[in-house]
Backbone as CSV, one residue per row, in Angstrom:
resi,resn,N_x,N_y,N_z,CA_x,CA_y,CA_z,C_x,C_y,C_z
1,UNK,0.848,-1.202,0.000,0.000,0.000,0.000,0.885,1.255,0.000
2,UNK,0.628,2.151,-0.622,1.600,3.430,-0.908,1.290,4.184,0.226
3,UNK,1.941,4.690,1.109,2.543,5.327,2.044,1.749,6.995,1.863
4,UNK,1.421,7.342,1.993,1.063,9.135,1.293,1.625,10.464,2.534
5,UNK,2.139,9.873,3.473,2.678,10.971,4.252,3.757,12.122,3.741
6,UNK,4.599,11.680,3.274,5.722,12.502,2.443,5.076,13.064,1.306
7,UNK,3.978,13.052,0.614,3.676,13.570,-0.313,2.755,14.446,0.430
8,UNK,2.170,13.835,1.209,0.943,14.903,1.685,1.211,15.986,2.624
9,UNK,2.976,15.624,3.433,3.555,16.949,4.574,3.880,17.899,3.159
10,UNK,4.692,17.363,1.809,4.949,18.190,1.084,4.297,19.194,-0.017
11,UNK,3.212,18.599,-0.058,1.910,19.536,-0.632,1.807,20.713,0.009
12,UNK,1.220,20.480,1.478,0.508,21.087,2.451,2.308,22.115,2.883
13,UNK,2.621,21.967,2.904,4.245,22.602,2.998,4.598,23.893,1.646
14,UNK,4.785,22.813,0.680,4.709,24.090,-0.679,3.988,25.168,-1.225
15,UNK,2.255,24.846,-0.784,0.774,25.225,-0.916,-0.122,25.578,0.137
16,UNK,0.326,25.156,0.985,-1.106,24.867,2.287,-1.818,24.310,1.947
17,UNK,-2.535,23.440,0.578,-3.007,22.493,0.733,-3.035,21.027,1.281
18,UNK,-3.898,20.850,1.725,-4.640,19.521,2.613,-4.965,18.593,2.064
19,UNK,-4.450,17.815,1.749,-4.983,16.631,0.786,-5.440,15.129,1.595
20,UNK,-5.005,15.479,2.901,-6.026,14.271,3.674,-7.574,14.737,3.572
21,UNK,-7.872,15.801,3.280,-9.577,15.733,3.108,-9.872,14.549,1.996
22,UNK,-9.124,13.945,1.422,-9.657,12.492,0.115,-9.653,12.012,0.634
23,UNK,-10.495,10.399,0.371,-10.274,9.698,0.352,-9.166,8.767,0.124
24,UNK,-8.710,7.961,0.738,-7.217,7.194,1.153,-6.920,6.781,-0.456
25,UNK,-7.919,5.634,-0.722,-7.791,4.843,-1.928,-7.978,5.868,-3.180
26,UNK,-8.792,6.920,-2.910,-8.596,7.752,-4.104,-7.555,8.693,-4.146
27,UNK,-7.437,8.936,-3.318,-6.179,9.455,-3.374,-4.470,8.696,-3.910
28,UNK,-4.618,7.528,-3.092,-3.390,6.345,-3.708,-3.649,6.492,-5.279
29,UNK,-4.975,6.430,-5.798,-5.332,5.796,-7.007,-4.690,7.127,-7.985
30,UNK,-4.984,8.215,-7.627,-4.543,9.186,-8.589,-3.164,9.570,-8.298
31,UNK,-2.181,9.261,-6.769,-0.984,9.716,-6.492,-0.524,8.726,-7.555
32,UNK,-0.979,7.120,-7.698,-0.342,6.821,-8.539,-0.244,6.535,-10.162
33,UNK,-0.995,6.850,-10.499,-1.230,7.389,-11.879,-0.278,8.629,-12.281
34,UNK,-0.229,9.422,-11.059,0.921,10.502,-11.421,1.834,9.850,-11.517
35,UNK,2.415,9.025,-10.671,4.013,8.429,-11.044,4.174,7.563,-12.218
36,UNK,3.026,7.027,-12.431,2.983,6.228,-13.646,3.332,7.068,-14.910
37,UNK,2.457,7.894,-15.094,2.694,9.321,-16.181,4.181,9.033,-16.484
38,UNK,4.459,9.662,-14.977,5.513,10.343,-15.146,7.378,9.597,-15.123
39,UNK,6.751,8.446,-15.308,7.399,7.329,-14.956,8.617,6.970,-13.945
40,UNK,7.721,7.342,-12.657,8.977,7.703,-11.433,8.403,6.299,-10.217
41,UNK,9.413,5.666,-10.244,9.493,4.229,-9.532,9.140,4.495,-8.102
42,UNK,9.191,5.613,-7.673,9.130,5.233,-5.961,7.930,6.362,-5.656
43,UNK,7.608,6.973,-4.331,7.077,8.342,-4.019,7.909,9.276,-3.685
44,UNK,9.012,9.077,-2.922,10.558,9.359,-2.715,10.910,10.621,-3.996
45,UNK,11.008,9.464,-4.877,11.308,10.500,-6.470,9.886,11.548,-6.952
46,UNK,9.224,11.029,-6.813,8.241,12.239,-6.968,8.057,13.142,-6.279
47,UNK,8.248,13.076,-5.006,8.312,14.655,-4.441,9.170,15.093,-4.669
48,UNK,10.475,14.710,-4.799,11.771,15.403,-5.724,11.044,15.755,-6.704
49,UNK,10.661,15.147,-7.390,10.176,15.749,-8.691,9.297,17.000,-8.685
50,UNK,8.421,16.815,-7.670,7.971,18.078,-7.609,8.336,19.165,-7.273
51,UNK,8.908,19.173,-5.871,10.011,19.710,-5.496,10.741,20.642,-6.842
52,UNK,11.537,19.790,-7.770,12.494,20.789,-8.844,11.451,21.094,-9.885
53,UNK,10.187,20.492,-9.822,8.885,21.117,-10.898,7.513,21.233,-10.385
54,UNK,7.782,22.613,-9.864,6.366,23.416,-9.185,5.188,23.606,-10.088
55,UNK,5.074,22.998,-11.331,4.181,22.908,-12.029,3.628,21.716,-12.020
56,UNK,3.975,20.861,-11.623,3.857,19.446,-11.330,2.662,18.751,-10.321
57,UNK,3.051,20.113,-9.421,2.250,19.867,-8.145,0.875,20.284,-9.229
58,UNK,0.380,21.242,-9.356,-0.682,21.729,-10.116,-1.293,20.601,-10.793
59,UNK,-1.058,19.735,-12.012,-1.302,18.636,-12.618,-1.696,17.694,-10.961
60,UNK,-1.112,17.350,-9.990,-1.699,16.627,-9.355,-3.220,16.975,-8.431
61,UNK,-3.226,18.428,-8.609,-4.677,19.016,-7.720,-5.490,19.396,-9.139
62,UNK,-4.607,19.410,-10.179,-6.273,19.135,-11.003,-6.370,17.680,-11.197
63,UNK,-6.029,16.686,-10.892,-6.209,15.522,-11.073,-7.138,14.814,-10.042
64,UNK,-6.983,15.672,-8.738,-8.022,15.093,-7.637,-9.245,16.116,-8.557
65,UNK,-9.486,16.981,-9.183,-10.520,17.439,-9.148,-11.556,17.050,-10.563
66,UNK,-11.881,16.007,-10.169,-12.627,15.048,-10.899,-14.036,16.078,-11.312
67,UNK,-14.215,16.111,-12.205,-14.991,17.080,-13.666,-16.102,16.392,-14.272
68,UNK,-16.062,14.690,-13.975,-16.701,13.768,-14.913,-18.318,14.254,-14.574
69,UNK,-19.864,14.367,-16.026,-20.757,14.147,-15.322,-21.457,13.526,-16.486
70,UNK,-22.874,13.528,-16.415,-23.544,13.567,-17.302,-25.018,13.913,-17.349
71,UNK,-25.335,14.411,-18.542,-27.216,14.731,-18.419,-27.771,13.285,-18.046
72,UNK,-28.608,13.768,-17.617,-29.578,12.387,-16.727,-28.596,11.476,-16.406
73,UNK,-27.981,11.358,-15.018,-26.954,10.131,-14.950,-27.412,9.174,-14.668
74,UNK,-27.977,9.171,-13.325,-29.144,8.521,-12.950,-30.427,8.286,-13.349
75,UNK,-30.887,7.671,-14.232,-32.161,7.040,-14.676,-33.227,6.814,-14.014
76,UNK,-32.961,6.262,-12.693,-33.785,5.772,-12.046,-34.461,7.250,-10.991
77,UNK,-32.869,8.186,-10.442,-33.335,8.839,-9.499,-34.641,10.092,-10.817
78,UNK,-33.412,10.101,-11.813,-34.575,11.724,-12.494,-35.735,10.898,-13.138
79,UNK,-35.803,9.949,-13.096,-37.591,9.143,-13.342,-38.035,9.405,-12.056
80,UNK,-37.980,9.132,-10.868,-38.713,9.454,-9.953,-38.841,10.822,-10.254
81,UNK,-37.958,11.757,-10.288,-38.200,13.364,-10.178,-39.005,14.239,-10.888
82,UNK,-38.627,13.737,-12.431,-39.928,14.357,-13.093,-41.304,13.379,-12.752
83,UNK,-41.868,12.217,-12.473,-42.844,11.664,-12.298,-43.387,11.733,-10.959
84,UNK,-42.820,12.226,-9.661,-43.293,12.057,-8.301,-42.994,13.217,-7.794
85,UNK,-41.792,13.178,-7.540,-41.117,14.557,-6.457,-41.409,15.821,-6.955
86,UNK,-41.108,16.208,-8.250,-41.364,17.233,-8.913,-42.532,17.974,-9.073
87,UNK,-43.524,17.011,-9.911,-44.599,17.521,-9.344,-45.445,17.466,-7.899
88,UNK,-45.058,16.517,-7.375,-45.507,16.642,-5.820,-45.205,18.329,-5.095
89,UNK,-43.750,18.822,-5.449,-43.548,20.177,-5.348,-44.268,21.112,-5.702
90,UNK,-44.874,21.144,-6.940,-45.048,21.902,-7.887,-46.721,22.278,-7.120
91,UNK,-47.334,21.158,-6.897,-48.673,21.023,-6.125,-49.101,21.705,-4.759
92,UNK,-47.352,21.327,-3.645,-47.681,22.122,-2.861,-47.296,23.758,-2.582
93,UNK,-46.435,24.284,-3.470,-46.222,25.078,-4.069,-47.039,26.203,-4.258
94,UNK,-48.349,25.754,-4.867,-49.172,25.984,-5.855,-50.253,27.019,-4.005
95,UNK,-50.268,25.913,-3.217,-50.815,26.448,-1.902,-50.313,26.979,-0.999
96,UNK,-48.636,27.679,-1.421,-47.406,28.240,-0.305,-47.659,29.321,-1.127
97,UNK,-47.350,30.284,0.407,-47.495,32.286,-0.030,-45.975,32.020,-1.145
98,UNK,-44.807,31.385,-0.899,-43.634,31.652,-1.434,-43.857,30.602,-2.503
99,UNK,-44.201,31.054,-3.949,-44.343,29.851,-5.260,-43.002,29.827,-6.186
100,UNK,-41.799,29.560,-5.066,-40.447,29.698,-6.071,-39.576,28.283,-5.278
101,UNK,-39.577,27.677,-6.305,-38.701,26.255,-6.236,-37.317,26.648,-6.172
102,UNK,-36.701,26.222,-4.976,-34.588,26.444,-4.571,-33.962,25.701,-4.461
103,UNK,-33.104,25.728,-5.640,-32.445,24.226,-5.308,-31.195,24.540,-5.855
104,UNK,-30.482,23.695,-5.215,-28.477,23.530,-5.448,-27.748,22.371,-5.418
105,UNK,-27.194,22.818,-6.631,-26.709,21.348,-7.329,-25.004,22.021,-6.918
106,UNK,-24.625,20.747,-6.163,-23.798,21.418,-5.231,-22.542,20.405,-6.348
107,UNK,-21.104,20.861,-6.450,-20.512,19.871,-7.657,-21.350,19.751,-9.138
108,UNK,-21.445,20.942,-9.499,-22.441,20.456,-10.994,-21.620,20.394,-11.865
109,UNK,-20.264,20.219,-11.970,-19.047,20.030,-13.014,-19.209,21.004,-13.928
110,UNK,-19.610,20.441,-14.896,-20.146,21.074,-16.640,-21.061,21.642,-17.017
111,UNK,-22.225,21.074,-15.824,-23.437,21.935,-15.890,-24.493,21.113,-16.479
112,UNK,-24.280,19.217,-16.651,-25.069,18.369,-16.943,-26.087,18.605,-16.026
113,UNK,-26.074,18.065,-14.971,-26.904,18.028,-14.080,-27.959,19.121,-13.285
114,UNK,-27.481,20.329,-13.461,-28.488,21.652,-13.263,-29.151,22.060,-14.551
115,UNK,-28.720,21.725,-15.582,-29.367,21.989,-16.362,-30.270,20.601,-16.947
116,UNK,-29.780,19.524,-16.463,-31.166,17.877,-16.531,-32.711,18.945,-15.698
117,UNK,-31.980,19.063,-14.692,-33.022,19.467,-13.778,-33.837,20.455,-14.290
118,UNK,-33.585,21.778,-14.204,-34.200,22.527,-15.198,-34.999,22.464,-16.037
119,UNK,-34.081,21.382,-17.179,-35.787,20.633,-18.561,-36.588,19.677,-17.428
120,UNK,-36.778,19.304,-16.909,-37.635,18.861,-16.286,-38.291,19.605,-15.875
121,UNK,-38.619,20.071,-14.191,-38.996,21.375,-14.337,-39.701,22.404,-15.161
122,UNK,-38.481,22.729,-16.212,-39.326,24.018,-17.063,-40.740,23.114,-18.161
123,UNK,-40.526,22.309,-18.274,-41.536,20.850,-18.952,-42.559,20.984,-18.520
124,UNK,-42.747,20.365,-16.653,-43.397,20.542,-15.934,-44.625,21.890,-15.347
125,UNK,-43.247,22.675,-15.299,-44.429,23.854,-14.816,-45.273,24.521,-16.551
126,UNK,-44.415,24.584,-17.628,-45.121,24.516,-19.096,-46.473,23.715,-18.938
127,UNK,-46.476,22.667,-18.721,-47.590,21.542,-19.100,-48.507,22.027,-18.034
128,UNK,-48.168,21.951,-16.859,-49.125,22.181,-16.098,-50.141,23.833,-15.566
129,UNK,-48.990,24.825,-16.431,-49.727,26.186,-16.460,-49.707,26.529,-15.204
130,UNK,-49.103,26.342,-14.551,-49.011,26.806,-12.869,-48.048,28.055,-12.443
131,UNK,-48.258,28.731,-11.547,-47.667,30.351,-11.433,-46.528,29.894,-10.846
132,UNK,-45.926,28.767,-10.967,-44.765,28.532,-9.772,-43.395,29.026,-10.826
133,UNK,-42.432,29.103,-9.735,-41.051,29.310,-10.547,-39.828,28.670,-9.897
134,UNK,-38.489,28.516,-10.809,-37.818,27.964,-9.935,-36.243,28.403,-10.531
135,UNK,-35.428,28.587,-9.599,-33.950,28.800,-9.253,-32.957,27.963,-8.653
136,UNK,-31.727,27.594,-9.779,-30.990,26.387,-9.724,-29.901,27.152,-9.290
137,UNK,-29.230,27.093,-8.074,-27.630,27.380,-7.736,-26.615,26.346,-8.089
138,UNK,-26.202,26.510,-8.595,-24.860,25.448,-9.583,-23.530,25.793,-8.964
139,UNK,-23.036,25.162,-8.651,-21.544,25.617,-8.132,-20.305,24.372,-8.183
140,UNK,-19.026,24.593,-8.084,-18.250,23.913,-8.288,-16.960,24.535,-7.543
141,UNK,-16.113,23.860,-7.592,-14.706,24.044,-7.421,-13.642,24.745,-8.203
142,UNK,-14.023,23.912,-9.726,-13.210,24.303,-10.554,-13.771,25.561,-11.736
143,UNK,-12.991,26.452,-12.084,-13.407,27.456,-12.663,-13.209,27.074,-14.106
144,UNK,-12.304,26.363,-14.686,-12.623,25.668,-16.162,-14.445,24.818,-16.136
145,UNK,-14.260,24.178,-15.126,-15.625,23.609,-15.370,-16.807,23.998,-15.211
146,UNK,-16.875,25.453,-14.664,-17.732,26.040,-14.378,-18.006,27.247,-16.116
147,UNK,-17.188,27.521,-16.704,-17.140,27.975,-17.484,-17.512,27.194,-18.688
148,UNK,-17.289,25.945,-18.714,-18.123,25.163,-19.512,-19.648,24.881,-19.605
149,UNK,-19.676,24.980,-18.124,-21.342,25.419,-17.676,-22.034,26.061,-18.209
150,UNK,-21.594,27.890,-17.869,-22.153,28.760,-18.320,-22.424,29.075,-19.568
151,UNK,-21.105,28.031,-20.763,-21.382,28.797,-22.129,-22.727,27.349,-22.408
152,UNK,-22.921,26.427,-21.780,-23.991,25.668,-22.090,-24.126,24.992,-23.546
153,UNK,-22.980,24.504,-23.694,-23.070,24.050,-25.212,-22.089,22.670,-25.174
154,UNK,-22.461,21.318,-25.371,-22.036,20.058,-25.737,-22.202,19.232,-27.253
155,UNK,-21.484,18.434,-27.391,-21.336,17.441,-27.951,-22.768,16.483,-28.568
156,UNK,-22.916,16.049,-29.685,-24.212,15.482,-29.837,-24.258,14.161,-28.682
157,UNK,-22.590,13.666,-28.519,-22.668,11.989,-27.703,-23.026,12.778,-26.081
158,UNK,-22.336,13.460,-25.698,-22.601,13.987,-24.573,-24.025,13.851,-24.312
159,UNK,-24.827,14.059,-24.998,-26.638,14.349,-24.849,-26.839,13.690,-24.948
160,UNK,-26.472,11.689,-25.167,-27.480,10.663,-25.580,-28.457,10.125,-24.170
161,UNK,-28.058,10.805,-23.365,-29.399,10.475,-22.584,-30.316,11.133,-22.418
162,UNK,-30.572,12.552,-22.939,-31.757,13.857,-23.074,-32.419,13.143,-23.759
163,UNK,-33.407,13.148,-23.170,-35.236,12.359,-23.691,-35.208,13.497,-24.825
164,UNK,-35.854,12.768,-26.166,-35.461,13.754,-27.309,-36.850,14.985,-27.670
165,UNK,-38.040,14.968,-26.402,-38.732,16.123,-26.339,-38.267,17.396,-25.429
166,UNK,-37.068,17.128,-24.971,-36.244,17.600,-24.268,-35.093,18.467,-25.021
167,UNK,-34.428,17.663,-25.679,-33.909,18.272,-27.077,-34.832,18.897,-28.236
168,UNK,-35.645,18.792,-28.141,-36.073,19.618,-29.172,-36.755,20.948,-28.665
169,UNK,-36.892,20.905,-27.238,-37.512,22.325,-26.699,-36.253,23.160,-26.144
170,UNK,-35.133,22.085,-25.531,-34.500,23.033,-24.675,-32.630,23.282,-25.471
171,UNK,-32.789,22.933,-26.831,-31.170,22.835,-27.043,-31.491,23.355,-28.675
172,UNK,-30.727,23.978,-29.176,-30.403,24.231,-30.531,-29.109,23.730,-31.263
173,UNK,-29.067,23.086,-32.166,-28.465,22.796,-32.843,-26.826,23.937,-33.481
174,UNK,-25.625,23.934,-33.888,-24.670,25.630,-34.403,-23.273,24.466,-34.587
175,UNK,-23.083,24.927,-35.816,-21.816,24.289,-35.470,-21.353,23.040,-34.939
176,UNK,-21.995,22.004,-35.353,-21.616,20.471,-34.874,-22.372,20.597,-33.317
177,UNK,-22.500,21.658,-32.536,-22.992,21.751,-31.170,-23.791,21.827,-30.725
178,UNK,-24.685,21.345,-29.684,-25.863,21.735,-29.244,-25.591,22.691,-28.139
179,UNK,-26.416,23.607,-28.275,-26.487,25.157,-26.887,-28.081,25.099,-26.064
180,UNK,-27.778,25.098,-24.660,-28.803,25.215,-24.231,-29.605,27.080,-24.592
181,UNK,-30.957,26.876,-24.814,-31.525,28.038,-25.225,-31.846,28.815,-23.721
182,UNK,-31.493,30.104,-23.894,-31.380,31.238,-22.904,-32.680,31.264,-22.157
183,UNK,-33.698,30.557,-22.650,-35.169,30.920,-21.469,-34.826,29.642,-20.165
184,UNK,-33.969,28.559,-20.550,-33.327,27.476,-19.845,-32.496,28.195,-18.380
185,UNK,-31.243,28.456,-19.481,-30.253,29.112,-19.185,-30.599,30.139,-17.712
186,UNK,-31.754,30.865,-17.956,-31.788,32.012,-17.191,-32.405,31.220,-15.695
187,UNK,-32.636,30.170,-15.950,-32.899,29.670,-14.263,-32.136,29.081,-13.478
188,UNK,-30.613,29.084,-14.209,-29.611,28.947,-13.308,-28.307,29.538,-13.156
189,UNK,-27.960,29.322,-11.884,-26.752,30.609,-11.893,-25.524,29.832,-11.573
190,UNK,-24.615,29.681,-12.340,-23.341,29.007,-11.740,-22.441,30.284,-11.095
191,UNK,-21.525,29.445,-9.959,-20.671,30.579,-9.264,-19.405,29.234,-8.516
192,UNK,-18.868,29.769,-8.187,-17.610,29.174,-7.700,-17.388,28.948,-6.465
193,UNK,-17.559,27.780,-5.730,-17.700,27.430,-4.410,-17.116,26.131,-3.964
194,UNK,-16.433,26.615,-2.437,-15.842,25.267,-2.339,-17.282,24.308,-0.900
195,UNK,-17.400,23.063,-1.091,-17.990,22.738,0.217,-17.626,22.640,1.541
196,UNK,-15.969,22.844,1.634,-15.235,22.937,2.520,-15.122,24.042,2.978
197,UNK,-15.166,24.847,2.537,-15.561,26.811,2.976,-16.010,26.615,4.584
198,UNK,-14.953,27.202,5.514,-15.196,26.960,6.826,-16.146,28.673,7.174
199,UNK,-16.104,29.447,6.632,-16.967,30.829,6.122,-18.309,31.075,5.958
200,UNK,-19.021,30.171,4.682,-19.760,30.307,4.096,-20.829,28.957,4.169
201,UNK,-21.756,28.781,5.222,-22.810,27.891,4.688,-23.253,27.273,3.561
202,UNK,-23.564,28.177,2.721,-24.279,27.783,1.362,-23.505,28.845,0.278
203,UNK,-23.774,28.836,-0.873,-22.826,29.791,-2.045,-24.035,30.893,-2.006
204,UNK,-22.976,31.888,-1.998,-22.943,33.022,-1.351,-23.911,33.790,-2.348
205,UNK,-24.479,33.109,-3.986,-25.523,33.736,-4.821,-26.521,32.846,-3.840
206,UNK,-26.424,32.053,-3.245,-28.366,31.554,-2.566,-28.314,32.365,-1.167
207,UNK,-27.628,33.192,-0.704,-27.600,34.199,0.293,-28.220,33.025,1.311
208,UNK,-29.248,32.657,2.207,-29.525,32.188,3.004,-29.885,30.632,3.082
209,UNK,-29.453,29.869,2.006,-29.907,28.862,1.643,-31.438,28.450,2.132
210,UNK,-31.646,27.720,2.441,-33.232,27.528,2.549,-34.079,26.868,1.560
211,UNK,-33.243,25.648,1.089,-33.130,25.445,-0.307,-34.285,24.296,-0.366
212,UNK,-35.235,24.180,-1.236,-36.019,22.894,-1.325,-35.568,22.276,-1.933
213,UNK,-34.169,21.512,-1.978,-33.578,20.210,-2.605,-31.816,21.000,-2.746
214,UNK,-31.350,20.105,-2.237,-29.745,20.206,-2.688,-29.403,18.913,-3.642
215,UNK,-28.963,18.538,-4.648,-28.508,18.106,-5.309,-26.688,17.631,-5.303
216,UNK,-26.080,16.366,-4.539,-24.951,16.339,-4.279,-24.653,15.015,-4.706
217,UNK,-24.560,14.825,-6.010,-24.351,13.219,-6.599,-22.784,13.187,-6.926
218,UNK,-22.837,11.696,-6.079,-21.032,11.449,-6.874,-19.911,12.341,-6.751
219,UNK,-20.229,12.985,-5.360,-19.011,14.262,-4.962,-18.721,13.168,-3.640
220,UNK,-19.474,13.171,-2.836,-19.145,12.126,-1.145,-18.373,11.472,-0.942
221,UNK,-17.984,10.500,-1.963,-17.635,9.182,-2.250,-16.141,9.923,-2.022
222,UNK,-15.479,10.731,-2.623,-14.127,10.945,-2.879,-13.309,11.771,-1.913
223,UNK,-14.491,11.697,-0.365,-13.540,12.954,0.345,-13.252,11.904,1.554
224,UNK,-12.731,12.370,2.928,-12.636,11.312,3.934,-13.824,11.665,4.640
225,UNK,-13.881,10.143,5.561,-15.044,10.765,6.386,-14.920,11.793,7.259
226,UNK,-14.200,12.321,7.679,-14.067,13.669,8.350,-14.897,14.907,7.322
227,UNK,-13.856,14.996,6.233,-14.374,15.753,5.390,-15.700,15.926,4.970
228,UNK,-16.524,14.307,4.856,-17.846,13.789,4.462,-18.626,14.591,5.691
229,UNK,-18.420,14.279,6.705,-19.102,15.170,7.903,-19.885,16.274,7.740
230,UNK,-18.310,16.922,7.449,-18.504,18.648,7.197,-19.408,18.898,6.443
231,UNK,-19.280,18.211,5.323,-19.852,18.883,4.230,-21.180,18.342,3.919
232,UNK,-21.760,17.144,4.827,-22.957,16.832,4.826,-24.182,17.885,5.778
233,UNK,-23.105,18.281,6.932,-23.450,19.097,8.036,-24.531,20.291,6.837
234,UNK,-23.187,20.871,6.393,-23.332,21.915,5.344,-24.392,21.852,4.537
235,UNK,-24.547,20.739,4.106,-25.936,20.474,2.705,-27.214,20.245,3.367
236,UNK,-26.943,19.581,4.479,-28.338,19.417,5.162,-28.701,20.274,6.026
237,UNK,-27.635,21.233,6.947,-28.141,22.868,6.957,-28.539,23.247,6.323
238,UNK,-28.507,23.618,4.834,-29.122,24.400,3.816,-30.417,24.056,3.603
239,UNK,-30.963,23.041,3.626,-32.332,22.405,3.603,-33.194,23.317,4.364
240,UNK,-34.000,23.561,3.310,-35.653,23.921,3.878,-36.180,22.969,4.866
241,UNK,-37.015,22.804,5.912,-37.945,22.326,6.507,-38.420,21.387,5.379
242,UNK,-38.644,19.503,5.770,-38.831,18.904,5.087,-38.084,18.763,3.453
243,UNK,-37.130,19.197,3.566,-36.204,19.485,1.936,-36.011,18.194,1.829
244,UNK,-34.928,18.079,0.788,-34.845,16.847,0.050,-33.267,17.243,-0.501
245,UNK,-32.493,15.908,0.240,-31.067,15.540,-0.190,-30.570,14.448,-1.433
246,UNK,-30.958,15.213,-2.808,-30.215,13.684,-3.677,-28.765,13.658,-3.747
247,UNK,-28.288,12.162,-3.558,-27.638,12.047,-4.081,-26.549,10.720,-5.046
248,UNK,-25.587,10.316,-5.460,-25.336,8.981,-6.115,-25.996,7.668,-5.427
249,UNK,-26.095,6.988,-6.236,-26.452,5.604,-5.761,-25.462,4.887,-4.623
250,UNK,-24.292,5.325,-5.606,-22.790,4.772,-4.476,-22.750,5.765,-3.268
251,UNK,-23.416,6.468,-2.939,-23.461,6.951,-1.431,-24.630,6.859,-1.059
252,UNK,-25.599,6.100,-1.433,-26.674,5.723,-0.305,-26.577,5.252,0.944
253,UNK,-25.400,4.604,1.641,-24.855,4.098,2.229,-23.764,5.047,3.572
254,UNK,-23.716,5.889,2.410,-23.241,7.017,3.423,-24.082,8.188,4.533
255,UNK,-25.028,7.902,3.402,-25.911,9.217,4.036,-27.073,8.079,4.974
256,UNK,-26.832,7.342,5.143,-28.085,6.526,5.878,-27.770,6.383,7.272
257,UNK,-26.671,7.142,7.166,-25.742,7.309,8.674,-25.976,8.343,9.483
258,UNK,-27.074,9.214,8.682,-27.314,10.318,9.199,-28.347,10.617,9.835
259,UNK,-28.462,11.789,10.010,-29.977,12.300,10.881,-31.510,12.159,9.713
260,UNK,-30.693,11.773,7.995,-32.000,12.012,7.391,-32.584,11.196,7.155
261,UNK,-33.713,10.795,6.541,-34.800,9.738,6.393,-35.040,9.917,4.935
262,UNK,-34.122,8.531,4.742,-34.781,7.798,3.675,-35.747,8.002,3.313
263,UNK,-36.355,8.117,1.914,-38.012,8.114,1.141,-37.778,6.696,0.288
264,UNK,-39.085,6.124,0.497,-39.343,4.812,0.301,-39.281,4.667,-1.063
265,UNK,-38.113,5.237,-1.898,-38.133,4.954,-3.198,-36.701,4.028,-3.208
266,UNK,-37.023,3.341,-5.091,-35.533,2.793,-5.087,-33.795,4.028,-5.619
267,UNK,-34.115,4.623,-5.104,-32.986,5.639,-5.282,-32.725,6.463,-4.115
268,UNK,-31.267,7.357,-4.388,-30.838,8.185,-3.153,-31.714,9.066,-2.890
269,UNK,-32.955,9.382,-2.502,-33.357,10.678,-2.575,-33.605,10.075,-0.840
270,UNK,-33.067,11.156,0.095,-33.483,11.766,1.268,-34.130,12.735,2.158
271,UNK,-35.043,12.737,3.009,-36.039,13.921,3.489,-35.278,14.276,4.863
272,UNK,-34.901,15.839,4.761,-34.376,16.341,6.077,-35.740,16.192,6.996
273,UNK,-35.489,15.626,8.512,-37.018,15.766,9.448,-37.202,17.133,9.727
């Protein structure tokens, strides 16, 4: 098993970054992929290496900062959402003085996933003619990936899971590319946020969070449980009264550890009490 102390006093030494907030094995998994790259036999030689190439270190903290997503990842959870949860919202909504849906997609990488949500949603309240409205806080870590967000434009393979009445209301075709269309666009706001922010509760565009759904898929899995703590503390503070925590399938397991309650579906979706 690879050792990570000498790499991790020398990070936190060169940077002040902390790299025990990962996970052990994910962390091994990408320390060693760097040496592999870079084809350096020991860990010994790689902090030398970094050491005489301060650019080096950089390549290894964008390498923990995993970018991967996709529109509709989950099948199972955004079938429940547009068919149950969603409009279940939308209904009681409809009988609250406040008719504005809040939600934060906390890690939205590229901007798959706040903007899945959204065509759903904007679908929803369309079909059903209802005065309700709703506001997506999108946030991330990384500022390349957040900028991919905002210009809202992918790949035709990227989209093969957008239900194709979905594509045809919410994306235009330019240049080999599809762009999400600006009446989409305008219900969400990406901004730059870390979940570790010992400062800031919630990102600092949802001012008080109070959010009816946080959205945190496939971020949990990769921090330690210390870290997992914090930042669950954090997401389930932000929750409205009765809110709702989604998140990956591979952390159902994590969050069942908590103060929240399971909803009797087959997916991650959780109800703050």
């Amino acid at each position: 098993m690879l050792t990570l102390k000498p790499i991790t006093d020398l990070v936190f030494q060169l940077s002040g970054r902390d790299l025990s907030i990962y996970e052990r094995s994910f962390l091994q998994r990408t320390i060693g992929k760097q040496m592999e790259a870079n084809d350096l036999p020991d860990l010994n030689t790689y902090c030398e290496f970094i050491k005489n190439s301060p650019g080096r270190m950089q390549e290894l903290a964008d390498s923990l900062n995993v970018d991967y997503s996709e529109f509709f990842r989950n099948p199972v959870t955004f079938a429940l959402l547009e068919q149950v949860i969603l409009p279940d919202f939308l209904n009681r909504k409809l009988s609250a003085k406040n008719k504005n849906i809040r939600i934060w997609s906390a890690g939205c990488a590229g901007g798959q996933e706040p903007y899945s949500i959204a065509m759903i949603l904007g679908e929803l309240i369309t079909k059903s003619k209802t005065p309700v409205t709703f506001q997506i806080f999108a946030t991330d870590t990384v500022e390349k990936s957040l900028k991919t967000a905002k210009r809202g434009s992918f790949s035709p393979h990227s989209l093969k899971n957008v239900p194709l009445h979905f594509l045809d209301r919410y994306v235009t075709l330019s240049g080999g590319f599809y762009s999400v269309v600006p009446d989409l666009k305008k219900h969400i706001e990406f901004s730059q946020y870390d979940l570790l922010d010992p400062e800031r509760k919630s990102p600092p565009s949802g001012i008080y969070g109070d959010f009816d759904m946080v959205f945190c898929c496939n971020v949990l899995f990769y921090y330690a449980p210390e870290a997992r703590k914090v930042i669950l503390e954090k997401l389930v503070g932000s929750l409205s009264r009765r809110g709702l925590l989604v998140t990956g399938e591979v952390e159902r397991e994590i969050i069942q550890k908590t103060e929240l309650t399971l909803m009797e579906y087959p997916s991650s979706v959780f109800r703050r009490g």
